[in-house]
C-alpha positions in Angstrom: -11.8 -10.7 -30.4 -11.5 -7.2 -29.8 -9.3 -7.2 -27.3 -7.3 -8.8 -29.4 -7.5 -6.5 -32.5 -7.3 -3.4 -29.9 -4.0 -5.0 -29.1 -3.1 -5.3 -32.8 -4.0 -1.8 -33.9 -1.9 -0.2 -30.9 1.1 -2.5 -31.6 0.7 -1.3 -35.4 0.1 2.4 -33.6 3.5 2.8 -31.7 5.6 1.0 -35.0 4.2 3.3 -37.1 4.8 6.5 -34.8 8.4 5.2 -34.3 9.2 4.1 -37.9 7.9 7.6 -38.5 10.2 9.2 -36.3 6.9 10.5 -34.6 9.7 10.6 -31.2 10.0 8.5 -27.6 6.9 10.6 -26.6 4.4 9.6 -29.1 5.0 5.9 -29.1 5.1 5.9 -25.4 1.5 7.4 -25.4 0.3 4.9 -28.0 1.7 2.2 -25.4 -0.3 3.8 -22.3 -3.2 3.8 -24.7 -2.8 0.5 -25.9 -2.7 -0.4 -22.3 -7.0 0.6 -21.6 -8.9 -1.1 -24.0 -11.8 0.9 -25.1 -15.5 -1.0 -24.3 -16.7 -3.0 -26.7 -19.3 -0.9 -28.5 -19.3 1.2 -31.4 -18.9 4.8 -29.5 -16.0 2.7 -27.3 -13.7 1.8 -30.2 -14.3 4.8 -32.0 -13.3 7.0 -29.1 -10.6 4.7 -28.2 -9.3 4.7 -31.5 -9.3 8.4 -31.8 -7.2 8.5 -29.0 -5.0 6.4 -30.2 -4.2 8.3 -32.8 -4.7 11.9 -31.2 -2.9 11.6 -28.1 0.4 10.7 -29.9 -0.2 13.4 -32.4 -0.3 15.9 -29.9 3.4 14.7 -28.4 4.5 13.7 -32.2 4.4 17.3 -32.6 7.0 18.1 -30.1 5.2 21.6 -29.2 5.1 22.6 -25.7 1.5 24.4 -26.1 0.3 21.0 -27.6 1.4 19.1 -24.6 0.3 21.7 -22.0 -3.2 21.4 -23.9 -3.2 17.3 -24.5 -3.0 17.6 -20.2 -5.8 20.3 -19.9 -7.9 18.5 -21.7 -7.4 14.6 -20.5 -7.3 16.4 -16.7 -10.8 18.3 -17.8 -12.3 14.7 -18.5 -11.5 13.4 -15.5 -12.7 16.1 -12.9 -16.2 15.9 -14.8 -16.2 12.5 -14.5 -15.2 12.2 -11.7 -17.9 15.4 -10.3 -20.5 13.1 -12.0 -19.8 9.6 -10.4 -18.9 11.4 -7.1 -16.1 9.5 -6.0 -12.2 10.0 -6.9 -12.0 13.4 -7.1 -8.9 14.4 -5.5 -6.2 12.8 -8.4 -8.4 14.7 -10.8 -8.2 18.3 -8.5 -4.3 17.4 -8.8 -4.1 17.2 -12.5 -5.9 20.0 -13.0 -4.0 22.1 -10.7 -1.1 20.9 -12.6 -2.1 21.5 -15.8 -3.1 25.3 -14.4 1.0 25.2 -13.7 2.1 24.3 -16.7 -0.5 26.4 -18.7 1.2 29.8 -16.9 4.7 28.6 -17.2 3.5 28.6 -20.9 2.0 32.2 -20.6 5.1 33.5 -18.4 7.5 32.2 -21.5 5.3 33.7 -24.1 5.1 36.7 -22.0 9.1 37.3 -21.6 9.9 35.9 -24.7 7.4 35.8 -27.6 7.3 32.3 -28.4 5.4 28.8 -27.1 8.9 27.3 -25.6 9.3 25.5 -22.2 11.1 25.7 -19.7 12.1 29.0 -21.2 15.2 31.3 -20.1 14.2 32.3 -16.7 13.9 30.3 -14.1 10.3 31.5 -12.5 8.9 29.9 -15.7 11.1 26.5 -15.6 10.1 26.2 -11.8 6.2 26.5 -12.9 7.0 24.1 -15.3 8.3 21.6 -12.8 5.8 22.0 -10.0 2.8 21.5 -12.5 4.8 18.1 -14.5 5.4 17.0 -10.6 1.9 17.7 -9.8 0.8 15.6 -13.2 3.1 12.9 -12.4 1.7 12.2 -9.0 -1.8 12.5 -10.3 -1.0 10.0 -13.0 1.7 7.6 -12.0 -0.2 6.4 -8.5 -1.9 3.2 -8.5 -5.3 4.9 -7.5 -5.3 6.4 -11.1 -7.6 5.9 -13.4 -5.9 3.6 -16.1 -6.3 6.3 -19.0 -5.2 8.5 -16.6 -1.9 7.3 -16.7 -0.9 8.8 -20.3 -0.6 12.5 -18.4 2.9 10.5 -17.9 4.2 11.1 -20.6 4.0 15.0 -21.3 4.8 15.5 -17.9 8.3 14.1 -18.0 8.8 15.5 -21.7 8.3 18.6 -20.0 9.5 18.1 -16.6 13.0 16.9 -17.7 14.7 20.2 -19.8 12.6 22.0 -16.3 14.5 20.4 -13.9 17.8 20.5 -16.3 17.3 24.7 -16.7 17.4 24.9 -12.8 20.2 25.2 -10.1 21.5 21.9 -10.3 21.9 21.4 -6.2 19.0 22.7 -4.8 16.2 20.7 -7.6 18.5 17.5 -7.1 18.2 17.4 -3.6 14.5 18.5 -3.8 13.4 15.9 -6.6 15.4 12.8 -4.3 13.2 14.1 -1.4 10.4 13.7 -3.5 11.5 10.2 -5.2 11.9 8.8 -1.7 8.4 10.1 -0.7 7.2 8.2 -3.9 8.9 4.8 -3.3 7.2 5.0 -0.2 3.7 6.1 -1.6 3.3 6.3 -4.7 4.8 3.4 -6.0 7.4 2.5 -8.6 6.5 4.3 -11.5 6.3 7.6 -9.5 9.6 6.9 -8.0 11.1 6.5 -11.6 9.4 9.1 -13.0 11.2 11.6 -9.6 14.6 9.7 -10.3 14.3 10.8 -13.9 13.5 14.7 -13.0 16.6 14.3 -10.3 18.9 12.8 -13.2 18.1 15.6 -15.9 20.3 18.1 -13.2 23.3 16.1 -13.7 24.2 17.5 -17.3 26.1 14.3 -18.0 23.3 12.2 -16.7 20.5 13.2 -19.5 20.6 9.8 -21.3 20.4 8.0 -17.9 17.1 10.8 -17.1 15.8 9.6 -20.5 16.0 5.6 -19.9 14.3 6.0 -16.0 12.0 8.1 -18.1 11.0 5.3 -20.6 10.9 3.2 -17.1 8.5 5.0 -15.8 6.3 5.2 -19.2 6.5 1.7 -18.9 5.6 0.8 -15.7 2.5 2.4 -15.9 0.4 -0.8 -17.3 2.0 -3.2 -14.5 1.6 -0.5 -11.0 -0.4 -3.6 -9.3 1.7 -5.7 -10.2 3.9 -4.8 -7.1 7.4 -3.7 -6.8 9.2 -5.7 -9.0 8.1 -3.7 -11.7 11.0 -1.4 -10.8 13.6 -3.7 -12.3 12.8 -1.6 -15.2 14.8 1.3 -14.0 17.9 -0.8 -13.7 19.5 0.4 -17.3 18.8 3.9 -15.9 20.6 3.4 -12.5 23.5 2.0 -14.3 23.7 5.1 -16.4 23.8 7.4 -13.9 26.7 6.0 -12.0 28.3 5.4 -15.2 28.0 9.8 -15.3 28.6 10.1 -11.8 31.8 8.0 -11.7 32.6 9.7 -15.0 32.6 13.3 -14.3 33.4 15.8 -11.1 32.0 15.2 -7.5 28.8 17.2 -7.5 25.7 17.7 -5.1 23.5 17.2 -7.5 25.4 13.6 -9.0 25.4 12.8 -5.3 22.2 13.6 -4.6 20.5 11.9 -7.4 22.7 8.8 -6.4 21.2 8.9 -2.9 18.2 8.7 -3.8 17.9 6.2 -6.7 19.7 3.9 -3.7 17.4 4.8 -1.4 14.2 4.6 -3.4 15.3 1.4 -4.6 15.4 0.0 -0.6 12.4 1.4 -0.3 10.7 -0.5 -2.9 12.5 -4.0 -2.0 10.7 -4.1 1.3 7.0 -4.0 1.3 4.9 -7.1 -0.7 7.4 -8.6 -2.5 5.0 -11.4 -3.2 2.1 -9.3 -4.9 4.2 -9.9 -8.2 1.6 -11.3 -10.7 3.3 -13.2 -13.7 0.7 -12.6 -16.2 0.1 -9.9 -18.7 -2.9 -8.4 -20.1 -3.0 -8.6 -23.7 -3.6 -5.3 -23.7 -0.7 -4.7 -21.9 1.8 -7.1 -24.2 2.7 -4.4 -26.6 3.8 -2.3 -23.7 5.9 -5.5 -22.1 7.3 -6.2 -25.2 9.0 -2.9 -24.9 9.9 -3.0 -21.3 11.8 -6.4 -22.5 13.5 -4.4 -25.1 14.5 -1.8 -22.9 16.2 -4.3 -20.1 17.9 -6.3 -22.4 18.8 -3.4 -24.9 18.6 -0.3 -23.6 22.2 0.6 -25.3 20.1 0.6 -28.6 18.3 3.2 -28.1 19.7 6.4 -29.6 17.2 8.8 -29.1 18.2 8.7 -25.4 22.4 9.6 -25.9 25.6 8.3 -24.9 24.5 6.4 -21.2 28.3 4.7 -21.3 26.1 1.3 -21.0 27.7 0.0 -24.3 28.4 -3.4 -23.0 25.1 -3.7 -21.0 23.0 -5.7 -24.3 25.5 -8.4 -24.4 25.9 -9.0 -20.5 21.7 -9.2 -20.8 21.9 -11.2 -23.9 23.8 -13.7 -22.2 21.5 -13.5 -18.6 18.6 -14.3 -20.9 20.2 -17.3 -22.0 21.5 -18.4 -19.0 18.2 -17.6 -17.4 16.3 -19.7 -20.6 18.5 -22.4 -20.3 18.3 -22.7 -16.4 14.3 -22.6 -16.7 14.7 -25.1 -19.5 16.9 -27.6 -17.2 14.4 -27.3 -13.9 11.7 -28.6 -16.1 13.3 -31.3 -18.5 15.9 -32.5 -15.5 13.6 -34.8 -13.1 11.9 -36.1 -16.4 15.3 -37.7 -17.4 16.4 -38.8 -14.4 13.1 -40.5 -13.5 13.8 -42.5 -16.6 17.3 -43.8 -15.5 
């Protein structure tokens, strides 16, 4: 029963930071936190409902200094605890090293410029900013996270992506699809999403195709044991970024990025195809429920831009069907002919 009304209240959580235009951020942390359901005792839902409303809050407010903080703090949680239980401590030394990142890219762009703006106009700060989202990413987007863990996701890429876009494009695209191929091979598929995003935001016309593997990569975070197939998610992405590369001039960075999405994605079709679970948490359905959304529609969503995938919902729509109607026909098919 309250796993089930967990479930309820973070469904009700992300509609109500989207229909509030609370932004992608926020209701992809109120997914992630959906995602862990509190224990069952008073101190358990009340924390666990506090987050639920805090975590997005701190993204809803589309601050730098807030998200730089809402990673201090979650990456502070998890050293102590993980100092006190004496196990697990390197993911923790990770985030905290890159919240330390983030925190003086923060401090370097206040410094120069007076204000609380990342990446900021120089590109010592925007490369701090990177380093510390790439060290948060790793630290939250491997399956050896902690499940809560995995919301550092989500700040990371809203900061990592204008860092890797302020940048020189060639030398960060060809660095980020080193590191995305290192991650299909280690860390898994929501890492490698989350590195073919950061490579994407250096192709200028590839930022909506950035912000759908980004979205992937929120996503995958509930299903990382559920084994490789989980990176179907970052099809709509894919397709938008050779939609931009076709599209525009012949550039390292398109090619780069290219490269490695292609290579990331042979990466992850080898090893344990046959881990792939069909079930889903309840916990975890609000967060399917939008993975759904964003293979079958991802043209819908406006937040991200222009990805030149206009015709993409109906060629899904009609999969679906096909797909429905196929299951449909296996099943009902020997039934009838048994009875002739």
């Amino acid at each position: 029963m309250t796993t089930r009304l967990w479930t309820a209240a973070g469904a009700v959580a992300a509609v109500a930071w989207w229909a509030a235009d609370g932004g992608p951020a926020a209701v992809g942390a109120a997914l992630l936190v959906t995602a862990v359901p509190p224990p069952p005792t008073v101190e358990g839902i009340v924390l666990g409902g506090g987050a639920l409303v805090a975590v997005p809050a701190a993204l809803a407010a589309d601050e730098p200094a807030a998200a730089v903080g809402l990673v201090a703090a979650v990456a502070a949680t998890r050293l102590v605890a993980a100092v006190r239980r004496h196990r697990d401590r390197q993911l923790p030394v990770l985030a905290a090293v890159g919240a330390a990142l983030l925190g003086l890219a923060l401090f370097t762009v206040r410094a120069d410029e007076g204000a609380w703006d990342l990446p900021g106009a120089g590109t010592l700060p925007a490369a701090l900013a990177l380093a510390g989202a790439l060290a948060t990413l790793f630290a939250g987007a491997v399956p050896a996270a902690a499940p809560w863990t995995r919301v550092l996701v989500v700040p990371a890429l809203a900061i990592g992506l204008p860092a890797a876009d302020a940048l020189p494009s060639a030398p960060t695209a060809v660095l980020l699809g080193a590191f995305a191929l290192a991650a299909a091979r280690l860390g898994g598929p929501a890492l490698a999403l989350a590195a073919a995003a950061l490579s994407a935001a250096t192709v200028p016309a590839a930022l909506p195709a950035a912000r759908l593997l980004a979205a992937a990569a929120v996503l995958a975070g509930p299903f990382v044991h559920r084994g490789p197939a989980i990176a179907l998610l970052g099809l709509p992405g894919a397709a938008a970024v050779a939609a931009a590369v076709a599209a525009g001039p012949l550039t390292v960075s398109g090619v780069a990025t290219a490269t490695a999405i292609v290579a990331a994605a042979v990466v992850l079709a080898r090893p344990r195809a046959r881990n792939v679970s069909g079930d889903v948490p309840l916990p975890s359905l609000p967060a399917a429920a939008a993975a759904a959304w964003l293979l079958v529609a991802p043209a819908t969503w406006d937040w991200a831009g222009d990805a030149r995938i206009d015709h993409w919902d109906l060629g899904a729509a009609v999969a679906v069907l096909a797909c429905i109607a196929a299951v449909a026909a296996r099943r009902r098919l020997p039934s009838l002919l048994e009875r002739r």
